[in-house]
C-alpha positions as a printed Julia matrix, in Angstrom:
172×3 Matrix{Float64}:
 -16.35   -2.16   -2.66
 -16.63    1.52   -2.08
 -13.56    3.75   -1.84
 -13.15    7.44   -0.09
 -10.38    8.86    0.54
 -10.43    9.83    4.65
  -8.98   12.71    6.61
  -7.18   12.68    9.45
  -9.46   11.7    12.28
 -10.5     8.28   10.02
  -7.18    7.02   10.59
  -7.87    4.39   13.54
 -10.0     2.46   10.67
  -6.81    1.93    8.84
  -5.38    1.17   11.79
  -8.21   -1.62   12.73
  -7.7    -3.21    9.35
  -4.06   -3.18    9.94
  -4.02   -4.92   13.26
  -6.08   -7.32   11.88
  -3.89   -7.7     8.13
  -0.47   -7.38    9.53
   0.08  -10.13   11.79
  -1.62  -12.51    9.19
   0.26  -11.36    5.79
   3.88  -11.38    7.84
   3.59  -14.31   10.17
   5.7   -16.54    7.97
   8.16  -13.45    6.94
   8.9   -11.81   10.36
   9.1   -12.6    13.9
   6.32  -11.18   16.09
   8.89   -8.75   17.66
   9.36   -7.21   14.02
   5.83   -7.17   13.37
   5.31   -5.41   16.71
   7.78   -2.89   16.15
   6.61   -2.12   12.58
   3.02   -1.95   13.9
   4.63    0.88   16.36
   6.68    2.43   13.55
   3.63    2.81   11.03
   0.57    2.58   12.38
   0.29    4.1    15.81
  -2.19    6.58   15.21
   0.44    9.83   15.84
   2.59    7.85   13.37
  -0.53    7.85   10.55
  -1.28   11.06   11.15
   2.19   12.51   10.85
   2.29   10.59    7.24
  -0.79   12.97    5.98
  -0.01   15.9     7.31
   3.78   15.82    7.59
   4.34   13.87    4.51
   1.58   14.78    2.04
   0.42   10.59    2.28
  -3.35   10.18    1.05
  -4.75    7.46    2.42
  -8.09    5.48    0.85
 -10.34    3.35    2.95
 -12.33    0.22    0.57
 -15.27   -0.38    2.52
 -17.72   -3.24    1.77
 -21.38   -3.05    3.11
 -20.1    -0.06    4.85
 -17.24   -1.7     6.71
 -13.82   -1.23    6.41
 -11.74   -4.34    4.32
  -9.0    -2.63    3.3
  -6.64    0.76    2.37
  -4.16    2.0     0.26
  -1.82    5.43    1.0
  -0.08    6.8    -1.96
   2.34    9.91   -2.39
   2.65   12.37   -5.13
   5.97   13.25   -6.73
   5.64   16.33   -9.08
   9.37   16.29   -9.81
   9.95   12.86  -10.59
   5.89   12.37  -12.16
   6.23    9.02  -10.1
   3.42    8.16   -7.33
   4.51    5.87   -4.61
   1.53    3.3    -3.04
   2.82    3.74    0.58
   0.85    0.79    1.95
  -1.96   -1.66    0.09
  -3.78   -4.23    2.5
  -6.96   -5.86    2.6
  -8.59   -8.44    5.2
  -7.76  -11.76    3.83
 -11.53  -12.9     3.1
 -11.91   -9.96    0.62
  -9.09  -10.94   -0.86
  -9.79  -12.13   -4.58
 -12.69  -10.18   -5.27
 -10.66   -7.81   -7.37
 -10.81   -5.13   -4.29
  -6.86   -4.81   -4.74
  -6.96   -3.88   -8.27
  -9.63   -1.67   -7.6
  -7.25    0.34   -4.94
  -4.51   -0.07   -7.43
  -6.83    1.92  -10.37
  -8.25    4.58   -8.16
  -4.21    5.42   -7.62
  -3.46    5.39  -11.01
  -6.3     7.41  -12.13
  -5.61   10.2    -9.53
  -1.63    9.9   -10.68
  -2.62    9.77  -14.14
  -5.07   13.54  -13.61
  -1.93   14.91  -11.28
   0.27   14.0   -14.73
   2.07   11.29  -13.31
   4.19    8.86  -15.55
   4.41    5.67  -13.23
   3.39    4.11   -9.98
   5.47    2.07   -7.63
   5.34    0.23   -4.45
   7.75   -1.84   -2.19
   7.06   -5.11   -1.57
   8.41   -7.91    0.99
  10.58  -10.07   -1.25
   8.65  -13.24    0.96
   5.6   -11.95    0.2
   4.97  -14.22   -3.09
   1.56  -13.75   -3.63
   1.64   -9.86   -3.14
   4.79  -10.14   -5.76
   2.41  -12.33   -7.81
  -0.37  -10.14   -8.27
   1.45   -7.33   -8.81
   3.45   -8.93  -12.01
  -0.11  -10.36  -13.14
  -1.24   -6.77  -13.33
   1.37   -5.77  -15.18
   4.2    -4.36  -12.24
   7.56   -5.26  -13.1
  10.68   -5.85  -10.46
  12.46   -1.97  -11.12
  15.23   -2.95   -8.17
  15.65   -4.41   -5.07
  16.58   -2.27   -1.9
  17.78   -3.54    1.99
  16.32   -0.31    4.15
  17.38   -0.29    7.9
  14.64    0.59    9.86
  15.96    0.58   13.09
  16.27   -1.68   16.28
  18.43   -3.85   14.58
  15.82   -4.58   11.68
  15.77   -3.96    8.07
  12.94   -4.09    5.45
  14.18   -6.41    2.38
  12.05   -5.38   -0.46
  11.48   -5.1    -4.28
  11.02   -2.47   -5.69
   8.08   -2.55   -8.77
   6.99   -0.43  -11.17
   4.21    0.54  -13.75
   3.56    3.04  -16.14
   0.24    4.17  -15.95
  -0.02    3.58  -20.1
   0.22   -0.17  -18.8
  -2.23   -0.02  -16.6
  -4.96    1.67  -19.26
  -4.5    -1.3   -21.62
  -5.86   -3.34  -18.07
  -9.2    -1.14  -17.9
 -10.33   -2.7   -21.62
């Protein structure tokens, strides 16, 4: 898998992969009217574009044979030397090749240049085999947060965290 990092007018890939990802990873965690409305929230393409350039999100495209299978946005934080993976999806039948962990380096080694101390994510508290690979890798479960996100729905996630020493001893 190749990853680039893409600029604003790239952003309806992520949003292909994302139409395709979404409905698939949450079926069994949300109802379709959630899904729909976080599809709206995040991933019209005004919404993506407002995360780069309103929000400073980077977003990386993993492309295989020079398709798009996946993404990953993160977020710098220069005060708290903490950088935030946004989103992390792939399509399901690249999942297992190591693609994830791939997106999940590439983070860490821009963090780690930009002297970040950690990296962090939310994840679904359903989503048990997201939660799994992250603890295999080394994430651990910081805190768990409710976050209302309007229209009568909330986001119920875990918070998880890694130091970016941790994820060195991984790259052996």
């Amino acid at each position: 898998m190749k990853i680039r990092e893409i600029q604003s007018n790239e952003l309806h890939l992520v949003r292909e992969v994302a139409l395709d990802v979404w409905p698939k990873t949450f079926s069994d965690v949300l109802t379709p009217t959630q899904i729909d409305f976080m599809m709206d929230w995040m991933y019209s393409l005004e919404s993506l574009k407002n995360q780069v350039e309103d929000k400073n999100h980077v977003f990386l495209l993993g492309e295989e044979n020079q398709r798009p299978v996946g993404y990953c946005s993160y977020q710098l934080d220069a005060k708290e030397k903490k950088t935030k993976i946004h989103k992390i999806y792939l399509l399901q039948e690249t999942q297992g090749k190591g693609y994830g962990l791939k997106l999940i380096e590439e983070v860490k080694s821009i963090a780690k240049q930009n002297g970040q101390n950690h990296i962090f994510l939310n994840v679904n508290r359903h989503n048990h085999k997201a939660i799994s690979f992250y603890l295999k890798i080394g994430f651990y479960e910081a805190y768990r947060e409710v976050i209302d996100i309007g229209n009568g729905f909330v986001m119920d996630d875990i918070v998880m965290e890694m130091s970016i020493s941790m994820l060195q001893a991984d790259n052996s």
